[in-house]
NUMIDREN-487676 format. One line per field, with one value per atom (N, C-alpha, C): atom name; x, y, z; residue number from 1. Coordinates in nm, 4 decimals. Layout:
atom = [CA/...]
X = [X/...]
Y = [Y/...]
Z = [Z/...]
n = [NUM/...]
***
This chain:
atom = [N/CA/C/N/CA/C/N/CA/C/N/CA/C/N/CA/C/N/CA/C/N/CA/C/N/CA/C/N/CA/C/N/CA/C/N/CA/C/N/CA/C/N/CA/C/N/CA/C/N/CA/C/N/CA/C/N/CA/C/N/CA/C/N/CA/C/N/CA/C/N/CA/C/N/CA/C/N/CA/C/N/CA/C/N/CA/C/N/CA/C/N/CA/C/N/CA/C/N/CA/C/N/CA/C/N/CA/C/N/CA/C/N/CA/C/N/CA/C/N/CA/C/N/CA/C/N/CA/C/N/CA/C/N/CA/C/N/CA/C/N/CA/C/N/CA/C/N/CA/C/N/CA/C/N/CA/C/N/CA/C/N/CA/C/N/CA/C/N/CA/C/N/CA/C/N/CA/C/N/CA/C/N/CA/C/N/CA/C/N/CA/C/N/CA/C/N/CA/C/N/CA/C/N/CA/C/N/CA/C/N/CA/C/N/CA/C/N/CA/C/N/CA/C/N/CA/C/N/CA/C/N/CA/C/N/CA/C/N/CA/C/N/CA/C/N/CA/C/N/CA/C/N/CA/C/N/CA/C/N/CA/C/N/CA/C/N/CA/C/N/CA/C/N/CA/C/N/CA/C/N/CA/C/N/CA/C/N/CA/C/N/CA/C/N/CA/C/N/CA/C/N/CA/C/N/CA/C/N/CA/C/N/CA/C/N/CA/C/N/CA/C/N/CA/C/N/CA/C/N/CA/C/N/CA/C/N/CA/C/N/CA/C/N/CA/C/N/CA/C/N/CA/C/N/CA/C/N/CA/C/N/CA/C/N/CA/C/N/CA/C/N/CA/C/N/CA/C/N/CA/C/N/CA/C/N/CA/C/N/CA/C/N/CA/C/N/CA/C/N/CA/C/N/CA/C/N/CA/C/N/CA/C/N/CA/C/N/CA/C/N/CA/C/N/CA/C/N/CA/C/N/CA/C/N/CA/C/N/CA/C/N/CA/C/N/CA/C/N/CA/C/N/CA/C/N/CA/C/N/CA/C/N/CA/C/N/CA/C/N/CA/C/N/CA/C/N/CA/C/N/CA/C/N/CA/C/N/CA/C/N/CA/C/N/CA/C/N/CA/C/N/CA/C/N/CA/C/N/CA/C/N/CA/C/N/CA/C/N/CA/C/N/CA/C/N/CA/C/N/CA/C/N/CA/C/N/CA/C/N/CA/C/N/CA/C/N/CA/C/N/CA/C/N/CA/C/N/CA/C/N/CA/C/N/CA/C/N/CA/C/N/CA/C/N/CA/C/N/CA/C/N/CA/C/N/CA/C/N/CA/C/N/CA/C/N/CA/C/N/CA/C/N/CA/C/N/CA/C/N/CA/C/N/CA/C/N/CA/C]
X = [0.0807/0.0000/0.0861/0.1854/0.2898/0.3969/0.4225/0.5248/0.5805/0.4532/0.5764/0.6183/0.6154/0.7071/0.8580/0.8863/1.0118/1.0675/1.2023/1.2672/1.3038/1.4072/1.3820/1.4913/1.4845/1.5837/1.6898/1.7687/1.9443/1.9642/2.0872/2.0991/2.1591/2.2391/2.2813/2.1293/2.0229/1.8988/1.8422/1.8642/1.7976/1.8872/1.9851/2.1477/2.0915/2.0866/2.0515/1.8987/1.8514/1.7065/1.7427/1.8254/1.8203/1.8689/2.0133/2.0602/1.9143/1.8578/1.7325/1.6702/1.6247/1.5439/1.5871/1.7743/1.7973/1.7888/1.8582/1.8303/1.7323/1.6378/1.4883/1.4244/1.4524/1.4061/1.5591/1.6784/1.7459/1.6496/1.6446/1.5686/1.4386/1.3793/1.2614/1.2208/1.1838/1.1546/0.9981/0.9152/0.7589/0.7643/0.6752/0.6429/0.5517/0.5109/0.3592/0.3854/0.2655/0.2855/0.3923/0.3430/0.3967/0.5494/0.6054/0.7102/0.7925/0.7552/0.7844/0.8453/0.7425/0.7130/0.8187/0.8249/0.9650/1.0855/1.1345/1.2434/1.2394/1.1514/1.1682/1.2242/1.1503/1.1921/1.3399/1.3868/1.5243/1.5857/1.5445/1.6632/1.6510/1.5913/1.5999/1.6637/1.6446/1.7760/1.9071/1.9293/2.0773/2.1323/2.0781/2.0993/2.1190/2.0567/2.1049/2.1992/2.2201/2.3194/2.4580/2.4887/2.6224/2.5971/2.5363/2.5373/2.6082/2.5803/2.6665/2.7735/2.7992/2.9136/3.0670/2.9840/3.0600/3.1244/3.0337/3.0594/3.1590/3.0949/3.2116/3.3424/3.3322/3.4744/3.5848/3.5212/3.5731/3.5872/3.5201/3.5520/3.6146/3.5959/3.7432/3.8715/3.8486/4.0276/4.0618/4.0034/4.0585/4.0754/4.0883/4.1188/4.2034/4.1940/4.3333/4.4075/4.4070/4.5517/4.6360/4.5402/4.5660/4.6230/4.5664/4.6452/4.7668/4.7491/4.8793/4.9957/4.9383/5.0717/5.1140/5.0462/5.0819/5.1739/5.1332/5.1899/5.3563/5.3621/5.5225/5.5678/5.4972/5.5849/5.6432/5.5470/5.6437/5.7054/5.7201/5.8104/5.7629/5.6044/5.5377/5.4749/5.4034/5.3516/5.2120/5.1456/5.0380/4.8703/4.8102/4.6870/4.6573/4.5886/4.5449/4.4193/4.4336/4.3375/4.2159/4.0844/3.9853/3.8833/3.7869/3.7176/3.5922/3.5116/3.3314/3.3292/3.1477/3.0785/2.9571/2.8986/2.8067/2.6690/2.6664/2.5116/2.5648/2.4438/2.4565/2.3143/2.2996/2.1565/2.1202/1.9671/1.9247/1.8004/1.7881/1.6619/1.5672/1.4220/1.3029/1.2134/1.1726/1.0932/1.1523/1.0674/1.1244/1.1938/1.1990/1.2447/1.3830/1.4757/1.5944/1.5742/1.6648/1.6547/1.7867/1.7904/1.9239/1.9199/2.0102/2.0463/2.1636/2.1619/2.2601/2.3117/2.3910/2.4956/2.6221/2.5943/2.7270/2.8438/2.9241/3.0747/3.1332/3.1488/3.2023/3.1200/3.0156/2.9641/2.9864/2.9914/3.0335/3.1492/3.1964/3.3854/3.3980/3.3586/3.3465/3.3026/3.1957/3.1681/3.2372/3.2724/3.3564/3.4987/3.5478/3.6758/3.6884/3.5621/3.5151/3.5118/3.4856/3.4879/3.6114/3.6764/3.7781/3.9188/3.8792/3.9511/3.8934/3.8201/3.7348/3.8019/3.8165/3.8662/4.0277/4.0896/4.2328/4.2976/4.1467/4.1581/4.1667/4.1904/4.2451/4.1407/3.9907/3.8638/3.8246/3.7618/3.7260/3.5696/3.4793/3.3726/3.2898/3.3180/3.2312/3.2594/3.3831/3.4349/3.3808/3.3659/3.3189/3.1225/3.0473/2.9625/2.9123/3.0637/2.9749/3.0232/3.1395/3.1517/3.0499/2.9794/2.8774/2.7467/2.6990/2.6160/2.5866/2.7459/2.7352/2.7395/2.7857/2.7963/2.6081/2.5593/2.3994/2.3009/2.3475/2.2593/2.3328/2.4242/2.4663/2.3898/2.3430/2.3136/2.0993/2.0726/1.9355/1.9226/1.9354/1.9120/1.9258/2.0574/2.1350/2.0741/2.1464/2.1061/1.9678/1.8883/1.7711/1.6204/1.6517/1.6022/1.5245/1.5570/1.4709/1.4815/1.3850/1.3593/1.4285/1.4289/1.4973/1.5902/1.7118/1.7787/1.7302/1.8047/1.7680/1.8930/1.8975/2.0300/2.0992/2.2051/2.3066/2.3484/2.4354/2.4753/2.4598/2.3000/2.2377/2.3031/2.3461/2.4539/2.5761/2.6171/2.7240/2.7163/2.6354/2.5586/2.5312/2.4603/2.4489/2.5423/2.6323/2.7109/2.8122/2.7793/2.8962/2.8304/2.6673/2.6176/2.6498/2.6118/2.5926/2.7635/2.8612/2.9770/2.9938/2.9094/2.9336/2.8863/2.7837/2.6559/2.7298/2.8495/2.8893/3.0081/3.1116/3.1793/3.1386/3.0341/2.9281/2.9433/2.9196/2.8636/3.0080/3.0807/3.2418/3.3265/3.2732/3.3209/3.2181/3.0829/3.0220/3.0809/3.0612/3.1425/3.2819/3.3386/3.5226/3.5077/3.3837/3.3751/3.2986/3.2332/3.1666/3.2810/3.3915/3.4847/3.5503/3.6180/3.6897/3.6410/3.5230/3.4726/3.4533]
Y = [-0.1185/0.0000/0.1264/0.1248/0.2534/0.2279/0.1386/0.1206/0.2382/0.3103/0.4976/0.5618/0.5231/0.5889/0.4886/0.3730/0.3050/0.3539/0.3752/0.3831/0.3027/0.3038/0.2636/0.1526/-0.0150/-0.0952/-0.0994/-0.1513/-0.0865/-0.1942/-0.1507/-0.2629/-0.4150/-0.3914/-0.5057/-0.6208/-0.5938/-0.6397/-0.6728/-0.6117/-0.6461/-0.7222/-0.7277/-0.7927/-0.9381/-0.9498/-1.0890/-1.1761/-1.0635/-1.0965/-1.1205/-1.0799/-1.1644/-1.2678/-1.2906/-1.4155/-1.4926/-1.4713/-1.6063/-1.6416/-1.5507/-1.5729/-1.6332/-1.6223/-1.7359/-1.8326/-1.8658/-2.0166/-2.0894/-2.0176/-2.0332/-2.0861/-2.0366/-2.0336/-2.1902/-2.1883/-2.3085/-2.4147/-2.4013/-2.5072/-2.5715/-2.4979/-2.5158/-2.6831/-2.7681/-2.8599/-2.8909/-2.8043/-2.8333/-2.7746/-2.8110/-2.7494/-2.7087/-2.5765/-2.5714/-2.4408/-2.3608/-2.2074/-2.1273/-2.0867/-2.0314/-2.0285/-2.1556/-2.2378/-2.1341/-2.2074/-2.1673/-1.9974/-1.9455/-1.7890/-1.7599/-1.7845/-1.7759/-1.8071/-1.8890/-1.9613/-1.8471/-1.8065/-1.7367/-1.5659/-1.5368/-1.4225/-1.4079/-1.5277/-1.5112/-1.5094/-1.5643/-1.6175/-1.4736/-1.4030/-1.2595/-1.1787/-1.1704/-1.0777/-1.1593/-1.2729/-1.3463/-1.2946/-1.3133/-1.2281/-1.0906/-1.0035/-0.8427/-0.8645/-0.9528/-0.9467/-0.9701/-1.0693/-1.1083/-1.0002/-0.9306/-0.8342/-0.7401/-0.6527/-0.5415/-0.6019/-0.7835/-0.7774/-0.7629/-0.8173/-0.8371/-0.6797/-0.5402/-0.4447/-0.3984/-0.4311/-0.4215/-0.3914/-0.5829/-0.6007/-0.5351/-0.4939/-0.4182/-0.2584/-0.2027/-0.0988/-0.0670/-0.1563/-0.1803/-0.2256/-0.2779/-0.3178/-0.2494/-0.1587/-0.0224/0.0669/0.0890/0.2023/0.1289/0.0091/-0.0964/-0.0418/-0.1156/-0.0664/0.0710/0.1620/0.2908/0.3228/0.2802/0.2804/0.1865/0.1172/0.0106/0.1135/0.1089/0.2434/0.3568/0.3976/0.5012/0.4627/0.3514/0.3252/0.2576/0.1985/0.1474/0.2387/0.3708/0.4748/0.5269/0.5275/0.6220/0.5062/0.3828/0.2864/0.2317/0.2365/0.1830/0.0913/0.0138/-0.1246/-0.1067/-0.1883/-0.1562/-0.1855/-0.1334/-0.1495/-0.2760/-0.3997/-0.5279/-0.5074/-0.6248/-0.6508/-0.6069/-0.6038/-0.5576/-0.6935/-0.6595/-0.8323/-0.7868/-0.9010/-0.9003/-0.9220/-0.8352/-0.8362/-0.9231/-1.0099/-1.0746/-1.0433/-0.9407/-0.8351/-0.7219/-0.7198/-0.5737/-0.5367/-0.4426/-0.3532/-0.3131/-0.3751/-0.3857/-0.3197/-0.1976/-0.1199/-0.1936/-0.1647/-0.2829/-0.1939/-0.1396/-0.0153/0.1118/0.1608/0.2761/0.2870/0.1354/0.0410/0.0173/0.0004/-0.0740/-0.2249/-0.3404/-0.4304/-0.5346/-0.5840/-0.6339/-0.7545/-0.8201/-0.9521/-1.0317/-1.1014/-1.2551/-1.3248/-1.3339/-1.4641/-1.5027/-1.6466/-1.7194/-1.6545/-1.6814/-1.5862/-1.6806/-1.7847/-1.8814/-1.7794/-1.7270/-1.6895/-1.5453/-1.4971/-1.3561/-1.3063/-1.4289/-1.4146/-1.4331/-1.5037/-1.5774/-1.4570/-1.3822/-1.3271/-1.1749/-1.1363/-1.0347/-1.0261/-1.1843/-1.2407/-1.2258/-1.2578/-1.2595/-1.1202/-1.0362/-0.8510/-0.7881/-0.8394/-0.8064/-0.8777/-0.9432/-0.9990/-0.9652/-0.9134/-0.8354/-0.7123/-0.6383/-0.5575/-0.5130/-0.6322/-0.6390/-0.6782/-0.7281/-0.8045/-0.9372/-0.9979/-1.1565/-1.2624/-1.1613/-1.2335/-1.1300/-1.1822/-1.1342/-1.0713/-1.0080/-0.9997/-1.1764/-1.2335/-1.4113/-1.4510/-1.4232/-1.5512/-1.4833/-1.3770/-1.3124/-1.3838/-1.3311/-1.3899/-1.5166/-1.6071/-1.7734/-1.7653/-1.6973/-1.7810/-1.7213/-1.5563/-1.5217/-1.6512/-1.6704/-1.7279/-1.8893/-1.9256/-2.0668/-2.0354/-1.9322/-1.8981/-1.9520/-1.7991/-1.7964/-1.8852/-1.9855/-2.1144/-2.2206/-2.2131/-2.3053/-2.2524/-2.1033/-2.0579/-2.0942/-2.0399/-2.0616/-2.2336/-2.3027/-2.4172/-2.5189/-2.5042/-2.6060/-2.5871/-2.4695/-2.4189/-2.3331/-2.3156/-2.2216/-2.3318/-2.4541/-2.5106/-2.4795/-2.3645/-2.2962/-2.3746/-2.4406/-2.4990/-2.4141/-2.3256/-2.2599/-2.1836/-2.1126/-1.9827/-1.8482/-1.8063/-1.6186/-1.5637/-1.4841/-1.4210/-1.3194/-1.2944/-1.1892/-1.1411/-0.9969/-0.9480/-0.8626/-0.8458/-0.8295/-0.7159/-0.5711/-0.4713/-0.4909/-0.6234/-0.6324/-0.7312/-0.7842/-0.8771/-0.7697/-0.6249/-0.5413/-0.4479/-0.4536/-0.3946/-0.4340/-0.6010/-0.6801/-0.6914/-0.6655/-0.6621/-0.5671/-0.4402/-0.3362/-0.3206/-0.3202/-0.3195/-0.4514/-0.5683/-0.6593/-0.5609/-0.4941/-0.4504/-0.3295/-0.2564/-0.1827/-0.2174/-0.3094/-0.3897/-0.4054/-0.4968/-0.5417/-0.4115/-0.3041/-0.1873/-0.1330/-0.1463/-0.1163/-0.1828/-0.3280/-0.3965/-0.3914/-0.3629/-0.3216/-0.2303/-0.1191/0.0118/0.0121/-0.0763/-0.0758/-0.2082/-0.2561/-0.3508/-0.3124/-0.1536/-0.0886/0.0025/0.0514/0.0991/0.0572/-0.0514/-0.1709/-0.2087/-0.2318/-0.3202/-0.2285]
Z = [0.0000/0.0000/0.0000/0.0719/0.0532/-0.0076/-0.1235/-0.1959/-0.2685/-0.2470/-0.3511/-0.2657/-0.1282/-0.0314/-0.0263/-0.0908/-0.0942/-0.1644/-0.1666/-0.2782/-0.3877/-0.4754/-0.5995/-0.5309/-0.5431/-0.5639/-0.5662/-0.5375/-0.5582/-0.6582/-0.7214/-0.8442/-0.7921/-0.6693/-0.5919/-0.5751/-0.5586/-0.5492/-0.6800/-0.7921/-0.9451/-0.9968/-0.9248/-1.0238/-0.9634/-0.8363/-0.7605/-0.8210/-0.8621/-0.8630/-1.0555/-1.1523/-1.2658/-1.2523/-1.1557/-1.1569/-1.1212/-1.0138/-0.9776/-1.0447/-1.1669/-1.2700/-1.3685/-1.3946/-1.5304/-1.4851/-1.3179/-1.2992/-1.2740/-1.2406/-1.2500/-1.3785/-1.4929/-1.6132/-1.6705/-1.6086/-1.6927/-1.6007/-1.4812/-1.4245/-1.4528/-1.5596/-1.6028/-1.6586/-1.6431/-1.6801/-1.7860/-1.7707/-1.8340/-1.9639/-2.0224/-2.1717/-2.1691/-2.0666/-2.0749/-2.1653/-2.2224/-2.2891/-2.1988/-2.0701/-1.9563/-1.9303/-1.9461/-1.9173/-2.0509/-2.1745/-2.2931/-2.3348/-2.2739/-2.2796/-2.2151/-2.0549/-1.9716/-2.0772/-2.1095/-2.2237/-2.3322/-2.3867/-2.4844/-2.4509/-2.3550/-2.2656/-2.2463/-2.1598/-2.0967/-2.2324/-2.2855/-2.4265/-2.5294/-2.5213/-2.5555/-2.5008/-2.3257/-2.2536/-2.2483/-2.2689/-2.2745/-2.3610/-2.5269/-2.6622/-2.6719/-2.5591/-2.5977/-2.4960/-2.3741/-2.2763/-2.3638/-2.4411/-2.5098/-2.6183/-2.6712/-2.7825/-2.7077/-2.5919/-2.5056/-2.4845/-2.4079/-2.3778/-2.4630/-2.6240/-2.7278/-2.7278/-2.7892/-2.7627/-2.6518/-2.5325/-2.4042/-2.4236/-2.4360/-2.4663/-2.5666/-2.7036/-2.7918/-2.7605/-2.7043/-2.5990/-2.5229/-2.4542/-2.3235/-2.3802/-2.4652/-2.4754/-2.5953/-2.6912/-2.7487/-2.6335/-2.5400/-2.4552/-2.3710/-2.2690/-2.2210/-2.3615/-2.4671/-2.5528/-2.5720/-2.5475/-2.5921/-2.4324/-2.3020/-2.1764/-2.1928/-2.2300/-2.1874/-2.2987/-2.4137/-2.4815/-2.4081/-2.3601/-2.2853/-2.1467/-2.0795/-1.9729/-2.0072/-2.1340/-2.2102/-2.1919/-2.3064/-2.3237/-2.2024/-2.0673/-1.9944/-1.9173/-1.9253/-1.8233/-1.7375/-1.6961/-1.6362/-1.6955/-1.5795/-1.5964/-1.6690/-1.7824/-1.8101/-1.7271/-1.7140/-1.6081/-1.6664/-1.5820/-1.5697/-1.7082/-1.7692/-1.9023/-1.8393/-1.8777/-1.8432/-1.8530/-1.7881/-1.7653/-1.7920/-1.7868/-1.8601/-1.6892/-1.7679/-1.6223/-1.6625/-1.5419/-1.5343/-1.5810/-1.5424/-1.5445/-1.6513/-1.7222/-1.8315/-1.8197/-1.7717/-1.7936/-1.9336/-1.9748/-2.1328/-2.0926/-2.2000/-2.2463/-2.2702/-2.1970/-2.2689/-2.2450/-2.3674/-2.3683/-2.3233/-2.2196/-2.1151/-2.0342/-1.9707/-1.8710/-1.8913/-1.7800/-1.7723/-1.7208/-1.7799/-1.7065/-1.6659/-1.5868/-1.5094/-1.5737/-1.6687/-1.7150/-1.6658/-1.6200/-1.5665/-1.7288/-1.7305/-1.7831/-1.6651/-1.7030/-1.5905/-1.6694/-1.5836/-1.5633/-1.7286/-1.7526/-1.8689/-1.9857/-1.9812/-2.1081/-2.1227/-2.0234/-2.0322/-2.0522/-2.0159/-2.0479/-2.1539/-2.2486/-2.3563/-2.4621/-2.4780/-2.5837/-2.5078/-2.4292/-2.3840/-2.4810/-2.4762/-2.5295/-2.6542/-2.7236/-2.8738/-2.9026/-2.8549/-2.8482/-2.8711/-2.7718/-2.7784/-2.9150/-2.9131/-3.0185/-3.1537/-3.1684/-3.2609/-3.3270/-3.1740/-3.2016/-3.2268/-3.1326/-3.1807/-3.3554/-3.4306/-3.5655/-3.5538/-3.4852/-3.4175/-3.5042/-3.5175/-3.5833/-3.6534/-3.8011/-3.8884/-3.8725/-3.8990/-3.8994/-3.9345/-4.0230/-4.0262/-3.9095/-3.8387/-3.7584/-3.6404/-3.6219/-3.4735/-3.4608/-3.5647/-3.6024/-3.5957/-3.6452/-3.6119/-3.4811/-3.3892/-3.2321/-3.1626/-3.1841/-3.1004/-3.1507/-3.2545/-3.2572/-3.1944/-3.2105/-3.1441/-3.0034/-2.9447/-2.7876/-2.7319/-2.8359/-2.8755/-2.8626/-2.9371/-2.9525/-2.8191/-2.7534/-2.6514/-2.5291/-2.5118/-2.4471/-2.4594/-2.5477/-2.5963/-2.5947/-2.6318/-2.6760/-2.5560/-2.5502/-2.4146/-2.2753/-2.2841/-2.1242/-2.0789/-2.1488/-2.1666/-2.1500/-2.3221/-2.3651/-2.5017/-2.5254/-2.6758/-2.7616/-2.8290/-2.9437/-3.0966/-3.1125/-3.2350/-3.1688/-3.2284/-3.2320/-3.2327/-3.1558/-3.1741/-3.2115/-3.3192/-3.3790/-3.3153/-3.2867/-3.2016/-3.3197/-3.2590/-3.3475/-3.4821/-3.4630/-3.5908/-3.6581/-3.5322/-3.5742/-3.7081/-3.6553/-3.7564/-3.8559/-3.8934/-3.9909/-4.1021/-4.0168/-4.0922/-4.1809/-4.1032/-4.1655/-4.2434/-4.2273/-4.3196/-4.4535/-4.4742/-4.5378/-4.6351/-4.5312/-4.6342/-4.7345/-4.6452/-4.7010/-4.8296/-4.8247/-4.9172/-5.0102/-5.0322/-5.0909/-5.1807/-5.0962/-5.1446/-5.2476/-5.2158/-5.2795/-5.3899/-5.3985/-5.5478/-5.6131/-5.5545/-5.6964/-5.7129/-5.6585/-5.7132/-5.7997/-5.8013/-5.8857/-6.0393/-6.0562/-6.1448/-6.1631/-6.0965/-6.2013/-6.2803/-6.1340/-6.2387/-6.3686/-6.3338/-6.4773/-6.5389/-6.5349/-6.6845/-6.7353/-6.6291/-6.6974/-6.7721/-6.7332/-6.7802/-6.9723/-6.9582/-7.0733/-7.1954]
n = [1/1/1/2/2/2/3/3/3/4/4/4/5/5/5/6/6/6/7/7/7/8/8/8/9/9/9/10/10/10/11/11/11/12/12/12/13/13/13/14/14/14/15/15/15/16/16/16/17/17/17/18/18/18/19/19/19/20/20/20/21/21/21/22/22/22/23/23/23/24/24/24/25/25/25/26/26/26/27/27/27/28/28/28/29/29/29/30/30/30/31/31/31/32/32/32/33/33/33/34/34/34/35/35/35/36/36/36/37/37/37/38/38/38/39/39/39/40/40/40/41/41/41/42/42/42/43/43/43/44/44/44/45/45/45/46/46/46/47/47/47/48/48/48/49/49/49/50/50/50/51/51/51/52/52/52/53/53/53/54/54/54/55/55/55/56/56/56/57/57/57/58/58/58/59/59/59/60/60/60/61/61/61/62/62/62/63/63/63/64/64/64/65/65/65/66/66/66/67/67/67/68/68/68/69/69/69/70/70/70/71/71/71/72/72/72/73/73/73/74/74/74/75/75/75/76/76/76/77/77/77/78/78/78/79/79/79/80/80/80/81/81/81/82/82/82/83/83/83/84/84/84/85/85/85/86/86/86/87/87/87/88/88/88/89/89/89/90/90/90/91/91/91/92/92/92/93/93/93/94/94/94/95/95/95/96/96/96/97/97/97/98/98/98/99/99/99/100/100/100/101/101/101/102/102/102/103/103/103/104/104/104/105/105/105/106/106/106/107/107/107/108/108/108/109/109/109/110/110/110/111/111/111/112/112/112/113/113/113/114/114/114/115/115/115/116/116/116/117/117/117/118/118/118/119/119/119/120/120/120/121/121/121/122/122/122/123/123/123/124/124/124/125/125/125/126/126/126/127/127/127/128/128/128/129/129/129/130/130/130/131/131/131/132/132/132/133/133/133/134/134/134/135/135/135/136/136/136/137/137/137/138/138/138/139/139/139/140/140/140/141/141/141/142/142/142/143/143/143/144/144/144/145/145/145/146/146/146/147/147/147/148/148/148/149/149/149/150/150/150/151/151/151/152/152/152/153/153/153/154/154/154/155/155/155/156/156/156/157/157/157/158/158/158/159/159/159/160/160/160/161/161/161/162/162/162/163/163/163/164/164/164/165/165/165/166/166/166/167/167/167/168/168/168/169/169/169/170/170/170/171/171/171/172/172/172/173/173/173/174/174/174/175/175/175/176/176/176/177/177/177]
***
C-alpha cells in the first residue's frame, strides 16, 4: 500500500534478482505455454546481454591498448586486461533491465569482443563464435527450441559493405569493358 514511499531498488537487489530468474528459467523442466514464454523471454535478454558484452569487450580493450601504450611509453607497468561483467543492464521499452549470464559466457563473448577488435577475428568468424555462444546458451542451457540471432549490428554492416563492394566492382567492370 505505501510502496511509492520506498525507494527505488538498488541494483545489488535487481542484479541478484536476474541471476534467480535465469536459474529459474534453466531449471525449467515443463512445456507448458507459460514455461515456454519464460524460455523465450530469458533467451531474448541473454541475446542483448552477449550483444553489449561483445561491444564491451571491444571498448574496453581499445582504450586498455591505448592505456597500456601510454603506460610502455612512460616505463610503467600496463593497467590489468579488463574483464566481462556478469550483469549488463538492457533497455526494454522505457524500462531498464538487469540480465545474468554465468561468468564462462560472459567471459566468452567479452573475449570474442575483444579480439574483434584487436583483428584476431574477422567480422564471419566473430559472427559464427557469437552465434554458437547464442545457440549453446538458448538451446542447451535455456532449452529454446529454435535460435535467436546476435549481433544483428554487424551482420548489418557486413552486409551493407558486401553490398557496397558489389557496386564497385560493377562500375570498375563498366569501366573496364
Amino acid at each position: 500500500m505505501f510502496s511509492i514511499f520506498k525507494g527505488a531498488e538498488s541494483p545489488e537487489v535487481l542484479k541478484k534478482r536476474a541471476k534467480q530468474a535465469y536459474e529459474k528459467v534453466v531449471e525449467l523442466t515443463a512445456d507448458t505455454f507459460e514455461a515456454n514464454r519464460m524460455r523465450r523471454g530469458m533467451a531474448l535478454l541473454c541475446c542483448a546481454h552477449l550483444d553489449k558484452t561483445f561491444i564491451s569487450g571491444a571498448e574496453r580493450m581499445a582504450d586498455w591498448q591505448q592505456m597500456a601504450a601510454f603506460a610502455v611509453a612512460k616505463s610503467e607497468e600496463p593497467p590489468p586486461l579488463p574483464k566481462a561483467d556478469c550483469y549488463q543492464k538492457i533497455r526494454s521499452g522505457k524500462t531498464d533491465i538487469w540480465a545474468y549470464l554465468p561468468t564462462e559466457y560472459a567471459e566468452s563473448a567479452f573475449l570474442f569482443g575483444a579480439k574483434y577488435q584487436r583483428t584476431e577475428l574477422s567480422s564471419e568468424q566473430a559472427i559464427t563464435a557469437m552465434q554458437q555462444l547464442a545457440d549453446n546458451i538458448c538451446m542447451s542451457e535455456i532449452g529454446l527450441g529454435f535460435e535467436i540471432v546476435v549481433l544483428k549490428f554487424l551482420r548489418q554492416e557486413l552486409t551493407q559493405s558486401e553490398k557496397a563492394s558489389d557496386v564497385e566492382e560493377d562500375l570498375s567492370g563498366l569501366s573496364n569493358g
